[in-house]
N, C-alpha and C positions, 0 to 999 in steps of 0.2 A: 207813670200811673195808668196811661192807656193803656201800654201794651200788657200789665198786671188786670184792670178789667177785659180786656180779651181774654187772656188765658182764663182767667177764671170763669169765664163765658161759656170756653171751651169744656173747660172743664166740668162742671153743669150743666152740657150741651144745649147752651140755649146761643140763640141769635139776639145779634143788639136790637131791642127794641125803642129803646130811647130817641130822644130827636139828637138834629149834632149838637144845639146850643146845651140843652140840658146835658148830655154826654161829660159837654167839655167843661161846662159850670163845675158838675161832682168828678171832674178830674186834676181844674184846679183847686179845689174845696179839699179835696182828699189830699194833694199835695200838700198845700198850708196846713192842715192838720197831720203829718207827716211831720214834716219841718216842725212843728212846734214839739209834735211827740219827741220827736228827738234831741230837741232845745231842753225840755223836761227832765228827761232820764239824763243827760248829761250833767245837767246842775244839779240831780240829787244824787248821782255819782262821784263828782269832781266837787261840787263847791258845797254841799254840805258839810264831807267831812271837814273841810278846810274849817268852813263856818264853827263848826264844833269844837277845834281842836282850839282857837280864840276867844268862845266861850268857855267860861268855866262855870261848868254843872255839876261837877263830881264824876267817879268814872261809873255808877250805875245807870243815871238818866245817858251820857252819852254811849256806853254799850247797849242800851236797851234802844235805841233808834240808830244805832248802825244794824245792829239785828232786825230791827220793821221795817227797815229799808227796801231789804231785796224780796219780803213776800208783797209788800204794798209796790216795787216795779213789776212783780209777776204780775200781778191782777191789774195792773195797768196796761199791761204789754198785750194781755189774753185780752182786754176787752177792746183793746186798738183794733185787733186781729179781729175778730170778733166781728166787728164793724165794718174793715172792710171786707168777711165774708157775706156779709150780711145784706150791704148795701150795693157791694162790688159788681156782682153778675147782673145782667138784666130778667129776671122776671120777680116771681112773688116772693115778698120777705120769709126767710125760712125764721121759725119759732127760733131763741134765743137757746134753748136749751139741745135743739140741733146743730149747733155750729160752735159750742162750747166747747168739747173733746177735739174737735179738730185746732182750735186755738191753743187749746192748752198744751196738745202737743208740739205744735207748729211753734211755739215760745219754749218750751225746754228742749226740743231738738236744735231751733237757733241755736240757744245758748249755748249746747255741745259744741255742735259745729263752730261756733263763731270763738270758741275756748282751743279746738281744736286746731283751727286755722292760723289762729295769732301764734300758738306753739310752733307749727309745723313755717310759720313765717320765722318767725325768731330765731329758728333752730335749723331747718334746714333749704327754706326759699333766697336764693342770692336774689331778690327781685332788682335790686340794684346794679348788680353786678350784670346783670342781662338786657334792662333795659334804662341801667342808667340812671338819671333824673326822675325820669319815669316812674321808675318803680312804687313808689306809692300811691301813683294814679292805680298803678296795673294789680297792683296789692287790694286796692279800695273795691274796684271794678271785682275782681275775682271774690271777694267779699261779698260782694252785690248780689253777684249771684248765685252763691251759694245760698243768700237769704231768700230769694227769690225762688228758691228750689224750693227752700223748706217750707215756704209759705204756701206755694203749691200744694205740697205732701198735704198739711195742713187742710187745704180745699178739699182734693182728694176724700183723704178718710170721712168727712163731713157730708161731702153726695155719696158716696159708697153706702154712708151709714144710714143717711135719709134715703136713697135708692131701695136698700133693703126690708122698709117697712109697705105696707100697707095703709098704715094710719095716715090722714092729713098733718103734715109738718111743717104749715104754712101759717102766716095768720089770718086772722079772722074765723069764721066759723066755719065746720069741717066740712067738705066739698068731698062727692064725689073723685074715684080717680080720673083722669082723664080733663077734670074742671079746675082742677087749682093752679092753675096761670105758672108751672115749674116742672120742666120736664124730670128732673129725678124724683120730685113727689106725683107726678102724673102718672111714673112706670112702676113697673116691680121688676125687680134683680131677681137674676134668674137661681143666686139661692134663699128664693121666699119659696116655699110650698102653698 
């Protein structure tokens, strides 16, 4: 979780402003909210349907919440993301509706990728055959960071996009450029006119 608040620091181009102790509070805070996000999506992927297939509801109620399943994880997924661009970098909170398109991408390009990677694992990675025992550490790790890429992209488009305005994209009440405590909403991208 540091080393993902650094990049996204970077990527924002701002300097850590925070103290260490607060730093490291919302880096264990963000992990633990991590860790549960992913406790969540896993039990309404794996143990719900099981849960369903136990109950009997008829097959309408149970097609109809396997189908809300996966837009109610998108908007789960997009507002994890969300949050930690939001909260992630150190300076001034960007508006919620600045950092929504870059989430939204950053969660359907995982899913590609991470659709893409289990195939291209399955199909043509010996990860075992290479490194043995191993291989699902090195399978998990190359995962990692594949998400870690996309999550970036994700950041990316978000300051690009707020780089590109002029208007204050911060909150509170609208500041001058150069005062709203966020270097991409401080500058203008050099294609503003």
């Amino acid at each position: 979780m540091r080393a993902l608040i650094d990049t996204l620091n970077i990527v924002y181009g701002e300097d850590e402003k925070r103290g260490l102790v607060k730093l490291y509070l919302f880096s264990l805070a963000a992990t633990i909210a991590i860790i549960v996000f992913f406790i969540v999506v896993s039990l309404a992927l794996i143990a719900v349907p099981i849960v369903l297939d136990y109950i009997w509801m008829g097959e309408l109620p149970k097609a109809l919440l396997d189908l809300l399943r996966w837009p109610i994880l998108f908007c789960i997924a997009v507002f994890a993301i969300a949050v930690i661009y939001r909260y992630g970098p150190s300076r001034r909170e960007a508006r919620w509706c600045w950092i929504t398109w870059g989430s939204a991408l950053a969660v359907v390009l995982w899913l590609v990728a991470s659709l893409l990677f289990s195939w291209y694992a399955a199909n043509f990675g010996s990860y075992n055959k290479t490194y043995g025992s191993l291989g699902a550490v090195i399978g998990f790790m190359t995962w990692m960071w594949i998400s870690a890429t996309v999550l970036l992209l994700g950041a990316e488009v978000n300051a690009e996009t707020e780089h590109q305005t002029v208007r204050d994209t911060t909150v509170g009440g609208d500041k001058p450029i150069g005062r709203r405590g966020a270097w991409v909403a401080d500058t203008k991208g050099k294609a503003q006119h």
